[in-house]
ZADO-1210 file (C-alpha; in nm, 4 decimals, padded with zeros to 6 digits):
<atoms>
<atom x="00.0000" y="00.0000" z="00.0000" code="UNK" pos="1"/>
<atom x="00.1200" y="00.3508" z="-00.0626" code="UNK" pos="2"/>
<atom x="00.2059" y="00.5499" z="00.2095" code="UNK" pos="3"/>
<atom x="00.1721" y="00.9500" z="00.0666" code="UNK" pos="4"/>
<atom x="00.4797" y="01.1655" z="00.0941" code="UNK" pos="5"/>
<atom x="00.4694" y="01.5031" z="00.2166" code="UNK" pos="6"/>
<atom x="00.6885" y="01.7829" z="00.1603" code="UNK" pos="7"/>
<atom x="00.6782" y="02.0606" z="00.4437" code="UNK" pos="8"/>
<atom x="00.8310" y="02.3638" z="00.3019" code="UNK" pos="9"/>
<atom x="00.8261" y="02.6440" z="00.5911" code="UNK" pos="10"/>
<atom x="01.1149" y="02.8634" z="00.6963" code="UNK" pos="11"/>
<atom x="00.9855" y="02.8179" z="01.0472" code="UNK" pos="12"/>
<atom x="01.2274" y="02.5072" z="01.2805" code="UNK" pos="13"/>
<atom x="00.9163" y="02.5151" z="01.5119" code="UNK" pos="14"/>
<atom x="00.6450" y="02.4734" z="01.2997" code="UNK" pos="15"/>
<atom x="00.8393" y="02.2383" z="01.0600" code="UNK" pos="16"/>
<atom x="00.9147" y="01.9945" z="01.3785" code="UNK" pos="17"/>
<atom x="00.5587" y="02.0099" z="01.4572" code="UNK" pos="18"/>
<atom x="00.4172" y="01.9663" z="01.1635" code="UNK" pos="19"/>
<atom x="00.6835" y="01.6543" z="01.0682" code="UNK" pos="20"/>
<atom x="00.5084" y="01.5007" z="01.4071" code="UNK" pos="21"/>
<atom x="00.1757" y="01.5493" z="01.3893" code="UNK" pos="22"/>
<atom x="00.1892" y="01.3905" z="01.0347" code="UNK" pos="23"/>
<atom x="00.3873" y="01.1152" z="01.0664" code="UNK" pos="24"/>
<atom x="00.1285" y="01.0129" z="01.3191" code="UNK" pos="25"/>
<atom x="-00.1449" y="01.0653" z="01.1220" code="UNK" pos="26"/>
<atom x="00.0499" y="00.7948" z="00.8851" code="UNK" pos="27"/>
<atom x="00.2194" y="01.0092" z="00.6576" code="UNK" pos="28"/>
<atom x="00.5774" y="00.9836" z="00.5375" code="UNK" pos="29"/>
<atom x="00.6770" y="01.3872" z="00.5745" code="UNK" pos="30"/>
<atom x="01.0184" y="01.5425" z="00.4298" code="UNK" pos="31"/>
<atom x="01.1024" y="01.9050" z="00.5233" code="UNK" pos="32"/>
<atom x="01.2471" y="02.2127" z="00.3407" code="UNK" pos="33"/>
<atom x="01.3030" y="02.5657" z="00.4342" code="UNK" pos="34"/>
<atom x="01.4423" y="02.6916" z="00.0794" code="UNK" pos="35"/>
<atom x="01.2915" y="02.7226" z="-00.2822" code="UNK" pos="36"/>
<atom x="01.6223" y="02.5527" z="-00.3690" code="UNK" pos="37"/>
<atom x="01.5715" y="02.2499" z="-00.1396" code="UNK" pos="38"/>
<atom x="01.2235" y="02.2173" z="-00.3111" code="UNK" pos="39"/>
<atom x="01.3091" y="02.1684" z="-00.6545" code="UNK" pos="40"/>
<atom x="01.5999" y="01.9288" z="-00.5284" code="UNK" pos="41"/>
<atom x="01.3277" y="01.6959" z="-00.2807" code="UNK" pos="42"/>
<atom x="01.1120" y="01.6581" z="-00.6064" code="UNK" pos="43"/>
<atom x="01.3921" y="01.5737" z="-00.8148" code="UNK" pos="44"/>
<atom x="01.5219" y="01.3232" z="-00.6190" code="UNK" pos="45"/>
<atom x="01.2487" y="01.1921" z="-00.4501" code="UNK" pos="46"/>
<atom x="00.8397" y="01.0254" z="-00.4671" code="UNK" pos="47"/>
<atom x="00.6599" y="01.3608" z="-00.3704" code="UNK" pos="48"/>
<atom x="00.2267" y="01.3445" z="-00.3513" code="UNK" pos="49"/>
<atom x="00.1468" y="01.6469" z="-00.2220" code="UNK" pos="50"/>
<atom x="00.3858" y="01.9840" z="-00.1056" code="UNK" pos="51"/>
<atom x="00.2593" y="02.2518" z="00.1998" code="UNK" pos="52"/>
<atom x="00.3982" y="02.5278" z="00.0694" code="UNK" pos="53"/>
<atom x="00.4825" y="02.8759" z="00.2550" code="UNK" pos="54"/>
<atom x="00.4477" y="03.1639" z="00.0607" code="UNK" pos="55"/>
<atom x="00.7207" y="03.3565" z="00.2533" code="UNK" pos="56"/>
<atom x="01.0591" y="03.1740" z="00.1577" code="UNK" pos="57"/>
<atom x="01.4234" y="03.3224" z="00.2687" code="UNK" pos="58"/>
<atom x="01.5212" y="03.2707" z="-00.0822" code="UNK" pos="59"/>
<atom x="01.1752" y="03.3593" z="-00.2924" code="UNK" pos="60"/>
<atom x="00.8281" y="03.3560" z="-00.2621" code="UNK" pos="61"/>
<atom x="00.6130" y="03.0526" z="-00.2383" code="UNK" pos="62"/>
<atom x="00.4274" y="03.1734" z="-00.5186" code="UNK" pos="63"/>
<atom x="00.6657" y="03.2447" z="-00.7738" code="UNK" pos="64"/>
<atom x="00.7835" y="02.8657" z="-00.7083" code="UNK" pos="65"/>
<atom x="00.4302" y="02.7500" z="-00.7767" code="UNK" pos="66"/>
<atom x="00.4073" y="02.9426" z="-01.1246" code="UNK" pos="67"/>
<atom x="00.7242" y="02.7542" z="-01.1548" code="UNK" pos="68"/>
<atom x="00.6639" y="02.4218" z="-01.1382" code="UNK" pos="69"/>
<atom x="00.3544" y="02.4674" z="-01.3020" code="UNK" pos="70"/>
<atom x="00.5267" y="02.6434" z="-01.6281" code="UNK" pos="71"/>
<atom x="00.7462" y="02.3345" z="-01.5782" code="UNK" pos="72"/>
<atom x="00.4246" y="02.1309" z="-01.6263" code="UNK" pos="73"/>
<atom x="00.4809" y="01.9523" z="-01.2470" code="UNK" pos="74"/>
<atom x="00.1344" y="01.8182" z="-01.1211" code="UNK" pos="75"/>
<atom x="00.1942" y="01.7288" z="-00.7797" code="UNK" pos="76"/>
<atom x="-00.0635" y="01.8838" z="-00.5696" code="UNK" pos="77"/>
<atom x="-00.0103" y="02.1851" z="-00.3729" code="UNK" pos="78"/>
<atom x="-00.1517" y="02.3412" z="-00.0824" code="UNK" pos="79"/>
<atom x="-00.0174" y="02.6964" z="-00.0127" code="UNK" pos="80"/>
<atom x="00.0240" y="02.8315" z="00.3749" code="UNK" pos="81"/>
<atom x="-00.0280" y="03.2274" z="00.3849" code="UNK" pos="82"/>
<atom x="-00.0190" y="03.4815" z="00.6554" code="UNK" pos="83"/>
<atom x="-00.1729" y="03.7329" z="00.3611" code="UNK" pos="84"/>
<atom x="-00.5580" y="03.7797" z="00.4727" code="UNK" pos="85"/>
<atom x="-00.6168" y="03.9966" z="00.1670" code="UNK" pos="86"/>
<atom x="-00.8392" y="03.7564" z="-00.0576" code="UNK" pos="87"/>
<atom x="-00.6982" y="03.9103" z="-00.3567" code="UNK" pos="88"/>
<atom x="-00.3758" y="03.7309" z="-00.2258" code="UNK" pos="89"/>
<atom x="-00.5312" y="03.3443" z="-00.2345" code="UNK" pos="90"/>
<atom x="-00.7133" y="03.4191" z="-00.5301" code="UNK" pos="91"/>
<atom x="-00.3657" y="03.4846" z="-00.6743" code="UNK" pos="92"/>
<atom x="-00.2436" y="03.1043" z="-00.5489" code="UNK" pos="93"/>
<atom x="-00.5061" y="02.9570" z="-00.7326" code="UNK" pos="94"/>
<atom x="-00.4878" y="03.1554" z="-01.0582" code="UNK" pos="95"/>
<atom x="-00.1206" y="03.0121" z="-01.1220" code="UNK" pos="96"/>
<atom x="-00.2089" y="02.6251" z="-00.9867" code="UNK" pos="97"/>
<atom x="-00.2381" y="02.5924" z="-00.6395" code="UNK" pos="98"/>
<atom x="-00.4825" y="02.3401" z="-00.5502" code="UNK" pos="99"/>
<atom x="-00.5752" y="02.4983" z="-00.2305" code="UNK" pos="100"/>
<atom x="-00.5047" y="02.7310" z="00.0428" code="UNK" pos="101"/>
<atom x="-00.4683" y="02.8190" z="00.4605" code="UNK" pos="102"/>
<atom x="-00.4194" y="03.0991" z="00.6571" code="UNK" pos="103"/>
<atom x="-00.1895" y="03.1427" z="00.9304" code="UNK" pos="104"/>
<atom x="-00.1933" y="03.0695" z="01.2153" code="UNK" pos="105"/>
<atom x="-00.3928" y="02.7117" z="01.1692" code="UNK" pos="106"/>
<atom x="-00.4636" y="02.4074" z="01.3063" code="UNK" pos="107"/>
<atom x="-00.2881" y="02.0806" z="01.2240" code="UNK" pos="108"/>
<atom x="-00.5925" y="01.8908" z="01.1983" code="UNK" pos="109"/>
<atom x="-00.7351" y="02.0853" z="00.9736" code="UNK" pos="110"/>
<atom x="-00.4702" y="02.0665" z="00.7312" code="UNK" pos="111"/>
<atom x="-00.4421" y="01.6859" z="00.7448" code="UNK" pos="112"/>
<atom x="-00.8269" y="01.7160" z="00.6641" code="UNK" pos="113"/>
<atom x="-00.7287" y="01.9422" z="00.3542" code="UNK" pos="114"/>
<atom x="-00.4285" y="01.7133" z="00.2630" code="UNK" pos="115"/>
<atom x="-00.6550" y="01.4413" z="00.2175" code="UNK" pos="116"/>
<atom x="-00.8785" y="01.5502" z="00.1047" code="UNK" pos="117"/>
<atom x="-00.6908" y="01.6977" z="-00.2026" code="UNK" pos="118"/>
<atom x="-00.5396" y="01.3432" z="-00.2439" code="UNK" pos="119"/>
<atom x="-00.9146" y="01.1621" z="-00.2214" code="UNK" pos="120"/>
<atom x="-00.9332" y="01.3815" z="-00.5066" code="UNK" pos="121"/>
<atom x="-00.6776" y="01.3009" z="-00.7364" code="UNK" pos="122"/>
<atom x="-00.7650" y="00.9110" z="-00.6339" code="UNK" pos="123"/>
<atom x="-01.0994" y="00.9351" z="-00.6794" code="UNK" pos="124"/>
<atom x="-01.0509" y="01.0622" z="-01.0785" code="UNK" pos="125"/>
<atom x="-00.8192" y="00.7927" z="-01.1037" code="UNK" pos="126"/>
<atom x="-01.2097" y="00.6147" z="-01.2150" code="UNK" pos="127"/>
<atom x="-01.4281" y="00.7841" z="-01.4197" code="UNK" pos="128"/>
<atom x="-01.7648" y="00.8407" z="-01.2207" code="UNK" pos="129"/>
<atom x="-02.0363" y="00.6416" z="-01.3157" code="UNK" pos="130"/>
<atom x="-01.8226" y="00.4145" z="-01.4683" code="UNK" pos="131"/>
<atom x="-01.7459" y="00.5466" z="-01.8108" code="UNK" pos="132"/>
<atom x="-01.4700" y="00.5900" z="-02.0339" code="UNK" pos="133"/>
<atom x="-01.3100" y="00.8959" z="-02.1981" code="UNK" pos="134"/>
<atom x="-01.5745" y="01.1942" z="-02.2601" code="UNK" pos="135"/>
<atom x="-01.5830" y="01.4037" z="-02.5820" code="UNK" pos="136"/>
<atom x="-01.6675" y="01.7068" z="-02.6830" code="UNK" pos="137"/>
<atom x="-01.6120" y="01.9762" z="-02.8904" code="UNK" pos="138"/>
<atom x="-01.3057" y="01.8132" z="-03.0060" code="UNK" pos="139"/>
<atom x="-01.1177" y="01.7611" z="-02.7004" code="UNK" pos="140"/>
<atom x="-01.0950" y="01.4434" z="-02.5594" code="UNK" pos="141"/>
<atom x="-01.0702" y="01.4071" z="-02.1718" code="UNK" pos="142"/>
<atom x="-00.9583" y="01.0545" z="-01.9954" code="UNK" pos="143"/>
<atom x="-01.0084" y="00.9861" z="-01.6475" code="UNK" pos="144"/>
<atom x="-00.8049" y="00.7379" z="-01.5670" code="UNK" pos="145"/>
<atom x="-00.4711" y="00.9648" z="-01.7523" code="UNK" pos="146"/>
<atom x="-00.6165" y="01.2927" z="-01.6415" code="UNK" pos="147"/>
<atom x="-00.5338" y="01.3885" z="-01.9127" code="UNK" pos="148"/>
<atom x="-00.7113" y="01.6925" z="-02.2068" code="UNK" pos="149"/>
<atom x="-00.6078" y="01.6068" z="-02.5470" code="UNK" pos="150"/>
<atom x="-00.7477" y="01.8950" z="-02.8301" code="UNK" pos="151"/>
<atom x="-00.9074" y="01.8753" z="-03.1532" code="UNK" pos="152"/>
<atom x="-00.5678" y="01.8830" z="-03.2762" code="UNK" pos="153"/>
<atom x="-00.4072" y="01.6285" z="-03.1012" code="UNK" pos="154"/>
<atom x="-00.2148" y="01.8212" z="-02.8599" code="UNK" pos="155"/>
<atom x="-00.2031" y="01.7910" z="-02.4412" code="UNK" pos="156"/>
<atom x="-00.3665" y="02.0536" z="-02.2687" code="UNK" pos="157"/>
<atom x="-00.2111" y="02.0822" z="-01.9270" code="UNK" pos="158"/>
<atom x="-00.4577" y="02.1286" z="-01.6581" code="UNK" pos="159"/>
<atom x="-00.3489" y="02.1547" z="-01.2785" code="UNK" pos="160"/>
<atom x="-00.5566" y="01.9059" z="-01.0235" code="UNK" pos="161"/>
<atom x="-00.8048" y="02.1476" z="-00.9283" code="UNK" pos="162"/>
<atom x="-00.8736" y="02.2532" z="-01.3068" code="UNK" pos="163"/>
<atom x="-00.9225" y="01.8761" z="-01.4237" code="UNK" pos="164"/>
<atom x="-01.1385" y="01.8078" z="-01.1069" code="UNK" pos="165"/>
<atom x="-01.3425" y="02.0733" z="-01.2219" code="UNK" pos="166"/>
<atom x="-01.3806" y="01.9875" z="-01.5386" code="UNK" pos="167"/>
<atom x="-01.4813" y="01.6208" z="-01.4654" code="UNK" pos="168"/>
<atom x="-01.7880" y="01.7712" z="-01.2737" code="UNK" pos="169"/>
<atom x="-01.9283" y="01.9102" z="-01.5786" code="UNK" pos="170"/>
<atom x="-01.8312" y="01.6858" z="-01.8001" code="UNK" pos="171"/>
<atom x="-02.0653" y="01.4275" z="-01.5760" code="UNK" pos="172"/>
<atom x="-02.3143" y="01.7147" z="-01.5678" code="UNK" pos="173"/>
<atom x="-02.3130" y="01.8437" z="-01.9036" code="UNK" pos="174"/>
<atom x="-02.6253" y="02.1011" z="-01.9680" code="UNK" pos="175"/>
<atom x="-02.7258" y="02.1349" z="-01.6175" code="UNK" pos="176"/>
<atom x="-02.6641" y="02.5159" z="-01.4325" code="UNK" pos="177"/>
<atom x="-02.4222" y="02.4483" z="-01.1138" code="UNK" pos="178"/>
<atom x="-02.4373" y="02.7515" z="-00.8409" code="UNK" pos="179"/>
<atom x="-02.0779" y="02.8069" z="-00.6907" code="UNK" pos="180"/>
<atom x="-02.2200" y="02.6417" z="-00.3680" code="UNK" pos="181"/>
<atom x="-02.2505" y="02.3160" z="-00.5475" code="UNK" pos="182"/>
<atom x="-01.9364" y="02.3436" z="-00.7681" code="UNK" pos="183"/>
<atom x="-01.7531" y="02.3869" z="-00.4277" code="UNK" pos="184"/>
<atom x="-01.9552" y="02.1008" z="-00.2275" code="UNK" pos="185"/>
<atom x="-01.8395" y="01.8679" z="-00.5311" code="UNK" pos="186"/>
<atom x="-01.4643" y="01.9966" z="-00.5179" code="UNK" pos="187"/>
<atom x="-01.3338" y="02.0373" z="-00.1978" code="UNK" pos="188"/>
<atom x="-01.6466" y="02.0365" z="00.0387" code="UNK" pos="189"/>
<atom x="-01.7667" y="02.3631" z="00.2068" code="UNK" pos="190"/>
<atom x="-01.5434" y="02.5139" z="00.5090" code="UNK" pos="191"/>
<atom x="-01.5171" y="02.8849" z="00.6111" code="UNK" pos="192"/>
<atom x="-01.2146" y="02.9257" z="00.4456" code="UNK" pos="193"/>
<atom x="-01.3260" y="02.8728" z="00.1358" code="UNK" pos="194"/>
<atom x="-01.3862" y="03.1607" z="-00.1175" code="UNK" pos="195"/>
<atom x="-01.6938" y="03.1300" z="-00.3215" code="UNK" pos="196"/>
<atom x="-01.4436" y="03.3537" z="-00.5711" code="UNK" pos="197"/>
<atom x="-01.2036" y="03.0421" z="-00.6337" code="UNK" pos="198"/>
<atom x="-01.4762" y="02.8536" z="-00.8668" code="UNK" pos="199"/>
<atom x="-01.4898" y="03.1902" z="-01.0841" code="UNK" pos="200"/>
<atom x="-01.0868" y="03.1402" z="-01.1217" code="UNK" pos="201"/>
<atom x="-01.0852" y="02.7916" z="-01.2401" code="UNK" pos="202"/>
<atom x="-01.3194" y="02.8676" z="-01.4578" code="UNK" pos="203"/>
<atom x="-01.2014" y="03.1144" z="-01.6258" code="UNK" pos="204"/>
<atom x="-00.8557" y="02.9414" z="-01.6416" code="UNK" pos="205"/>
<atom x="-01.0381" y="02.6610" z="-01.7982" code="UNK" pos="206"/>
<atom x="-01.1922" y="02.8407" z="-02.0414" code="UNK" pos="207"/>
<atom x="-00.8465" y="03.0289" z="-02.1222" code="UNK" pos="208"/>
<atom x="-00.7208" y="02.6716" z="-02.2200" code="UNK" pos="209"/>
<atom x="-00.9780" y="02.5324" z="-02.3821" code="UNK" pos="210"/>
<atom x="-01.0480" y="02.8499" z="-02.5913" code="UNK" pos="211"/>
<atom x="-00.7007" y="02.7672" z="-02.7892" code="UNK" pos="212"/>
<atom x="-00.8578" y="02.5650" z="-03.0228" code="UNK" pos="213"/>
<atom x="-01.0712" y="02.8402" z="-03.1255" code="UNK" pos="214"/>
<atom x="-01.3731" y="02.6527" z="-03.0558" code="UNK" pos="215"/>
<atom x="-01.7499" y="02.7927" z="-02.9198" code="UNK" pos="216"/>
<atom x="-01.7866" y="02.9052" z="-02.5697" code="UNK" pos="217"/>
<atom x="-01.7972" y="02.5433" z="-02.3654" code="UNK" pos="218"/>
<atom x="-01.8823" y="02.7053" z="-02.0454" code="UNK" pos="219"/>
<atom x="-02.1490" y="02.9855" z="-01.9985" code="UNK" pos="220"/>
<atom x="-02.2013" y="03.1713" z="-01.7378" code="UNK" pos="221"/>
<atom x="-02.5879" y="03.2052" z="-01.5410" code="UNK" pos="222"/>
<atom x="-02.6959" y="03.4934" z="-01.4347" code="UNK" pos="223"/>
<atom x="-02.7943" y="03.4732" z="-01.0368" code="UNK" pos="224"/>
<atom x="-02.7351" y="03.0960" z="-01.1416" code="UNK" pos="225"/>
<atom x="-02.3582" y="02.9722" z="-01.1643" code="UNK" pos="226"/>
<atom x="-02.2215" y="02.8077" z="-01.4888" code="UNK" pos="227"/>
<atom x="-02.3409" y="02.5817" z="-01.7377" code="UNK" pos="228"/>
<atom x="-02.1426" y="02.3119" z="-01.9241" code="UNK" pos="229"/>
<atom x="-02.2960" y="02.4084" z="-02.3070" code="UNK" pos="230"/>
<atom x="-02.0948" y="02.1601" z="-02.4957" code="UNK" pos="231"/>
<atom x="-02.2630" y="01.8077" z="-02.5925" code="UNK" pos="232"/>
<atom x="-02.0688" y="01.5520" z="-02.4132" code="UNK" pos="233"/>
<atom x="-02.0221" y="01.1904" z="-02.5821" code="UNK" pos="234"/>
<atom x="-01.9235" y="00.8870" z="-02.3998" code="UNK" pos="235"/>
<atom x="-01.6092" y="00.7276" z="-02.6271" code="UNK" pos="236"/>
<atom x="-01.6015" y="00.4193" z="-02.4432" code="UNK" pos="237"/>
<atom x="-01.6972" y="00.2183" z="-02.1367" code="UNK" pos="238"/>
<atom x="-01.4294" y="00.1096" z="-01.8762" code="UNK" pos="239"/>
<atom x="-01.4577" y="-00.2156" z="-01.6679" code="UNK" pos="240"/>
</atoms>
């Protein structure tokens, strides 16, 4: 059975010792950095699911090395760690990839509860839901089980967790108008923390790379309502 690995990035001894014990009991395996640098060395040397990344670094910001390893086209989840209580701030995290967000100061718990649940995530797409294959439409092609976009023209279209979560929820829903309080019951589950404002960024990152293709708008937006999935959906195969 896999055991997930963690990467702790903080510049923080205290609060990298704490949170290195509190995992480990939970049943994680947990490595630890304090440097941008020692981040791009732990994933390129070692089995990394998921990093809990600070946004204040000694060496950079937290945020500039999430653009990075996105524009590098790295996948691995991320969950960002921010003092910033300006909302503009997380909305920023999640416009270049991160797949989710807490404030400081928080509790342990919780973000075992968000660490998991970001994994149940990725697992959980691992199977299509209700047991089908690969979806079409307009085009594109979108598998499951690779989690993976290919477009009309046969190219990859690199989505980050969050993005290809969201997309699988309308591609199981297609032609049915989803508020924001349902979009974010189906992706991460509802918690205080979480801004209603974060569906209207993966959205419109979605449509940003799915509009390369030049095709019609897939998603529309409902006024008072939430968003609609407007593009026929075909089932290209079943799965066993």
């Amino acid at each position: 059975m896999h055991v997930p690995q963690i990467l702790v990035v903080d510049d923080d001894l205290e609060i990298r010792k704490l949170l290195a014990r509190y995992m480990k009991e939970q049943g994680f395996r947990v490595q630890l950095a304090s440097r941008c640098a020692e981040v791009r060395e732990r994933i390129a040397t070692s089995q990394i699911d998921l990093i809990v990344l600070d946004v204040m670094l000694p060496d950079g910001s937290g945020l500039d090395l999430c653009r990075d390893l996105r524009s590098k086209r790295s996948n691995v989840p991320i969950i960002l760690l921010t003092a910033l209580k300006e909302d503009v701030d997380r909305i920023i995290g999640l416009e270049i990839g991160a797949d989710d967000y807490l404030g400081k100061p928080f509790n342990p718990r919780e973000l075992v509860a968000r660490i998991r649940a970001v994994l149940r995530r990725g697992q959980d797409d691992r199977s299509p839901q209700d047991g089908r294959g690969r979806y079409l439409f307009e085009g594109f092609v979108a598998d499951p089980f690779a989690r993976s976009v290919v477009d009309p023209g046969g190219g990859n279209i690199e989505l980050t967790g969050a993005e290809f979560d969201l997309l699988l929820i309308f591609l199981t829903r297609p032609g049915r108008v989803l508020s924001r309080d349902q979009l974010l019951d189906l992706t991460r589950g509802r918690d205080e923390d979480v801004l209603d404002r974060s569906i209207d960024v993966l959205v419109s990152r979605l449509r940003r790379k799915l509009a390369a293709g030049g095709t019609a708008q897939i998603f529309k937006t409902v006024r008072n309502g939430g968003y609609q999935f407007a593009a026929k959906v075909t089932h290209l195969d079943e799965r066993i």
